[in-house]
Legacy VTK file of the C-alpha trace (Angstrom):
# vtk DataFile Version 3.0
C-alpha trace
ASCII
DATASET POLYDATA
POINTS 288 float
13.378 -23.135 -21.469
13.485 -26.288 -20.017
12.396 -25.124 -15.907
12.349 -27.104 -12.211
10.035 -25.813 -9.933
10.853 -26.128 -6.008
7.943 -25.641 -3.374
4.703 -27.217 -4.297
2.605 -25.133 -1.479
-0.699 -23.343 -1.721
1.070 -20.709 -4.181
3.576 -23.046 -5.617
1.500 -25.850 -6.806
-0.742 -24.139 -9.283
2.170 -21.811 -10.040
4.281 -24.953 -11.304
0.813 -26.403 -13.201
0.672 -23.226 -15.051
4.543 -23.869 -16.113
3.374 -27.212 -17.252
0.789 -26.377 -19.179
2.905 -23.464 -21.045
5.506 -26.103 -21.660
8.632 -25.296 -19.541
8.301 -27.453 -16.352
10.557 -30.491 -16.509
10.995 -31.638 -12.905
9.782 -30.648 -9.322
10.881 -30.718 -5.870
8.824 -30.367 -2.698
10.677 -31.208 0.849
7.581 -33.178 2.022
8.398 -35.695 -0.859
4.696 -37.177 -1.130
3.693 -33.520 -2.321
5.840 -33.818 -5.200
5.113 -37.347 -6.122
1.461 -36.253 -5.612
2.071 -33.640 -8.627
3.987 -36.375 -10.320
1.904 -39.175 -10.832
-1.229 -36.200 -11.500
0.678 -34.274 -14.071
3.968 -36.624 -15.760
6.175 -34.523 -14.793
9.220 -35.483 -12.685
9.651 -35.366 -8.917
13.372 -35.250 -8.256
14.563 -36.772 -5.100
16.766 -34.001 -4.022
17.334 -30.276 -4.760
20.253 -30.491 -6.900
18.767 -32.878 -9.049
15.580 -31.380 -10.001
17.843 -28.408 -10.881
20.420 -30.170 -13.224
19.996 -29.786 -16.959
17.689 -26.761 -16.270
17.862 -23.392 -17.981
15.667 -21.877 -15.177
14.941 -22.577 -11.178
11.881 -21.740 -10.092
11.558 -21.479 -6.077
8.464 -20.813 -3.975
9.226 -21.477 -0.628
8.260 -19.991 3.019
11.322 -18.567 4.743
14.590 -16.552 4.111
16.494 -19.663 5.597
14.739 -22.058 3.206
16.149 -19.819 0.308
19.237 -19.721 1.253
19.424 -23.284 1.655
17.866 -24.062 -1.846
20.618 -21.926 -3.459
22.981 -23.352 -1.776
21.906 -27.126 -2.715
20.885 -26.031 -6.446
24.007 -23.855 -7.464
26.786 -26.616 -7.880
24.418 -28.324 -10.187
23.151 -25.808 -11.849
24.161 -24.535 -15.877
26.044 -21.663 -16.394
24.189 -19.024 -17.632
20.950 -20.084 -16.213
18.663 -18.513 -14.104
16.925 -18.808 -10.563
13.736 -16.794 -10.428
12.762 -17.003 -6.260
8.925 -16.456 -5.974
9.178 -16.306 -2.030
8.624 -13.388 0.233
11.680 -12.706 2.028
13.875 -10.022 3.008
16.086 -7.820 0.562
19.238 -8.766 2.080
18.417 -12.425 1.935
17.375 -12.430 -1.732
21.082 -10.000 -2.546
22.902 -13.308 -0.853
21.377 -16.127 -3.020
22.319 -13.592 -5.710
25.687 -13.276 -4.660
25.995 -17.370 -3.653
25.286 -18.120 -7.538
27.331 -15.473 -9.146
29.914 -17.255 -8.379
28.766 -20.394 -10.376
28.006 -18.158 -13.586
24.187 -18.192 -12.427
21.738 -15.664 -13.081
19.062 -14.631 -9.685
16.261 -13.084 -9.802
13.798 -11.778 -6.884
10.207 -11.738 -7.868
7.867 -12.058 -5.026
3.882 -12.207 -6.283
0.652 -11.136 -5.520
-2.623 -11.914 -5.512
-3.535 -15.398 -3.765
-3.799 -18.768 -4.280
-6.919 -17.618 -6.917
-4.162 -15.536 -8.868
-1.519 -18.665 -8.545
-4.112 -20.861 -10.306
-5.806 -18.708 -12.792
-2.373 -16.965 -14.284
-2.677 -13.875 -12.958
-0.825 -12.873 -10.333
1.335 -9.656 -10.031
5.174 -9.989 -9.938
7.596 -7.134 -8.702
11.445 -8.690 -9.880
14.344 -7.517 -8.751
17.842 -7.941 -10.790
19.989 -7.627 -14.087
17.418 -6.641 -16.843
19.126 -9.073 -19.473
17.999 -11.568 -17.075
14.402 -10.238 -16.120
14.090 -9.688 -20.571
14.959 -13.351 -21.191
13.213 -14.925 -18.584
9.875 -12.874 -19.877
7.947 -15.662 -21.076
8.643 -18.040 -18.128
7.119 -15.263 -16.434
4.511 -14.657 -18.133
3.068 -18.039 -17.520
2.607 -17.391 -13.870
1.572 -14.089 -13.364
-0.238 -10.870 -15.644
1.525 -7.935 -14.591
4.948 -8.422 -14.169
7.099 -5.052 -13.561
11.166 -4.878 -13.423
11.712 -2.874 -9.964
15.442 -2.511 -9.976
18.954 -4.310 -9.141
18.146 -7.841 -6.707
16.730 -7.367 -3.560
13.981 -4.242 -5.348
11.409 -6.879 -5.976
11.461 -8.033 -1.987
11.278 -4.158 -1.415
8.374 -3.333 -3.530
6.579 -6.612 -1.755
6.836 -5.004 1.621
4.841 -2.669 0.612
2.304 -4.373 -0.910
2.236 -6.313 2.592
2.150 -3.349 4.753
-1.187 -1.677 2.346
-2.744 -5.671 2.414
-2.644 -5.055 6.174
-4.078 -1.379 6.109
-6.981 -2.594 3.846
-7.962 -6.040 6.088
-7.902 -4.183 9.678
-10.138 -1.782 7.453
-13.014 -3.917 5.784
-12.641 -6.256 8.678
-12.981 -3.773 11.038
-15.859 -1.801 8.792
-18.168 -4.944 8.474
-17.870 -5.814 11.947
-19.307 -1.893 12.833
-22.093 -2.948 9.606
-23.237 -5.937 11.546
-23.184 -4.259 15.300
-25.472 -1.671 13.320
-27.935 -4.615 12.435
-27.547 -3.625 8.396
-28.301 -5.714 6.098
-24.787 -6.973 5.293
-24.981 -8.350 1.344
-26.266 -5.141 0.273
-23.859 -3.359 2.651
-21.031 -5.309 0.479
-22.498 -4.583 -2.940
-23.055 -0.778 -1.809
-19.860 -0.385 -0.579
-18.271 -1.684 -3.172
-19.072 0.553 -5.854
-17.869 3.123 -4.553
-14.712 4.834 -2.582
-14.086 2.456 -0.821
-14.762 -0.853 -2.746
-11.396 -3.284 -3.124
-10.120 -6.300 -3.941
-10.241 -7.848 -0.466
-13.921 -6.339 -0.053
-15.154 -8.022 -2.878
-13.115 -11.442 -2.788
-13.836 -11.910 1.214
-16.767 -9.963 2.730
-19.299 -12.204 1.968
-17.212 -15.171 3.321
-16.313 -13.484 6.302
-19.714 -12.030 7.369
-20.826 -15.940 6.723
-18.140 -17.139 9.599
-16.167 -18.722 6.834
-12.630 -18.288 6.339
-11.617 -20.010 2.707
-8.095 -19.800 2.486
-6.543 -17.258 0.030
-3.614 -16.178 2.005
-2.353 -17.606 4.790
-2.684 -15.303 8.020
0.652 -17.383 9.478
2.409 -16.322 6.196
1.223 -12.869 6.370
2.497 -12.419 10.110
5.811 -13.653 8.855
5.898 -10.957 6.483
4.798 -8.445 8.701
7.960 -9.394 10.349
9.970 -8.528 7.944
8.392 -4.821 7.532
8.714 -4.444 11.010
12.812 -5.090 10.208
13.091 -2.978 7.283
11.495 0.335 8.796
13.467 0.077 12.431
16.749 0.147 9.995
15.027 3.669 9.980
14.126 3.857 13.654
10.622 4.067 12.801
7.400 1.918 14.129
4.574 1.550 11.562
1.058 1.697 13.221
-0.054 -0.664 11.090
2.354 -3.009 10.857
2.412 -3.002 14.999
-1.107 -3.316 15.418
-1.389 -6.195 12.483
1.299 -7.832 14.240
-0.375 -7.407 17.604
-3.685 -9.098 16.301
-2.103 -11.714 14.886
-0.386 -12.911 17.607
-3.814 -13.224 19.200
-5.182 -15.267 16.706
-1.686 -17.548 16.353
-1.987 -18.443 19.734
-5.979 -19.264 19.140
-4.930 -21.860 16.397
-6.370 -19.801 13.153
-2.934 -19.144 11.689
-3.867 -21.816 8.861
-6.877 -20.108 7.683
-7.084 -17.001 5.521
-5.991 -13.613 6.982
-9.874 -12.438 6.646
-9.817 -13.939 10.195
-9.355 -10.960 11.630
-12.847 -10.629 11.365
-13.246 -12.788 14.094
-11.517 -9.930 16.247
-13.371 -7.310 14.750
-16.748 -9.100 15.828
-15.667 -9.889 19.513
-15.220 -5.742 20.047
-18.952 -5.197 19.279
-19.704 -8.473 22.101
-17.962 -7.761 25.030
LINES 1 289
288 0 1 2 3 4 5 6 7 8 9 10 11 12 13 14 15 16 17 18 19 20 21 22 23 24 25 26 27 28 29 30 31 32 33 34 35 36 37 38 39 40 41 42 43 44 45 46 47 48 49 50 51 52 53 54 55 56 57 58 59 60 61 62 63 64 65 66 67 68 69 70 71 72 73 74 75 76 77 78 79 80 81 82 83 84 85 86 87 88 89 90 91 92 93 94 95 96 97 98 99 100 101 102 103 104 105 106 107 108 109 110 111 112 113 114 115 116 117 118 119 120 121 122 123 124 125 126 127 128 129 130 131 132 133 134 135 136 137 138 139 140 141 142 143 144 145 146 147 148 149 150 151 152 153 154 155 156 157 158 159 160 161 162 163 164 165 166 167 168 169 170 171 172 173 174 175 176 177 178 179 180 181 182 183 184 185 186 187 188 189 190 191 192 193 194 195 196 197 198 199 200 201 202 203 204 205 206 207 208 209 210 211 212 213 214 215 216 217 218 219 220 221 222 223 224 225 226 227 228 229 230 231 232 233 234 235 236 237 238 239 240 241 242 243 244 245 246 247 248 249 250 251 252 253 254 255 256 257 258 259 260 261 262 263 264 265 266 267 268 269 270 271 272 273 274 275 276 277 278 279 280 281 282 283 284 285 286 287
């Protein structure tokens, strides 16, 4: 299945090695050009000079980009050049209606769409094991299996397009739940003067240990902030939420507050670094 990849960032980069390595990845494209000519001259694989020409001759498009207006724009560059039958797996976050539209923009060139946003960092993008939620036509989601499979572990078929981008607001909306609570939990630990690596290890075997506990707390207690997930990323997401539940006139406390904190630390300059930042918050209540 011979595969282009487009979007070489934090997620996409090891994403598109893992391709390589399982044999499908034939040419890339990244819109800061030296990115892609980076992976190039590293790898052997291609770096196309535009869109449409990394995704001619390809069975499958593989996009990983930041924004629902970069999508659209890929699709629309990519679809008179793609081959009929193939199909355009979109790795982004974006919304549900955006993710319909690409679907709907390549139907009409005999091209197959489907949305499957992923999970589980930039440590999941490089070791293989990231979750997938996918959204569209199952023939498509069965043959496009072991493309798949090469970039994430548990891969699940949610529905018609646009169920993937559904399923990964939630995941968003419980990823904010769980870092206002360790954040705000470790911050109380310290203000307590506890011990705080055997508060971690404690913690962690029990009720309330998680994935974000275990992966960040000892980082984050340290002042350090390696990025997993981008906390300007995240807030874009949040975003998106925020859209989905007012089509149902609802606020989510969560999603407002998350939103709320964020914009804080945007406007301090940490939107680069992980979102375990928001430890930096939690701290500052306990030394006021």
């Amino acid at each position: 299945m011979k595969t282009a990849f487009i979007g070489l960032g934090a997620m996409g980069a090891p994403m598109a090695r893992n391709l390589l390595d399982a044999g499908f990845l034939t040419s890339v494209y990244n819109r800061t050009a030296a990115r892609a000519d980076a992976f190039a001259a590293e790898t052997g694989c291609a770096a196309a000079p535009t869109v449409a020409d990394a995704a001619r001759g390809c069975e499958a498009i593989v996009l990983c980009v930041s924004a629902d207006a970069d999508v659209l724009a890929v699709v629309e560059a990519l679809a008179p050049a793609c081959t009929a039958d193939a199909t355009v797996v979109d790795c982004s976050t974006v919304k549900a209606e955006t993710a319909r539209e690409a679907a709907e923009t390549l139907a009409k060139f005999g091209v197959h769409f489907l949305d499957a946003p992923v999970s589980g960092g930039t440590e999941g993008a490089k070791a293989g094991t990231l979750a997938m939620m996918v959204g569209g036509e199952a023939e498509a989601f069965e043959r496009a299996q072991p493309l798949l499979a090469a970039m994430a572990k548990r891969i699940v078929h949610m529905g018609p397009v646009g169920a993937g981008q559904a399923t990964k607001a939630v995941n968003q909306i419980m990823v904010a739940g769980i870092n206002q609570a360790v954040t705000e939990a470790l911050a109380f630990g310290e203000a307590m003067d506890l011990p705080m690596d055997k508060v971690i290890d404690v913690v962690g075997g029990g009720a309330a240990g998680n994935w974000f506990l275990d992966h960040r707390g000892a980082t984050m207690v340290r002042g350090e902030f390696p990025l997993g997930f981008k906390l300007a990323l995240h807030d874009k997401d949040l975003e998106i939420c925020r859209a989905m539940a007012a089509r149902h006139d609802v606020k989510l406390p969560i999603v407002e507050m998350t939103l709320l904190h964020y914009a804080r630390l945007l406007r301090e300059g940490h939107g680069d670094e992980d979102i375990s930042t928001l430890f930096r918050l939690k701290k500052a209540l306990f030394t006021q």
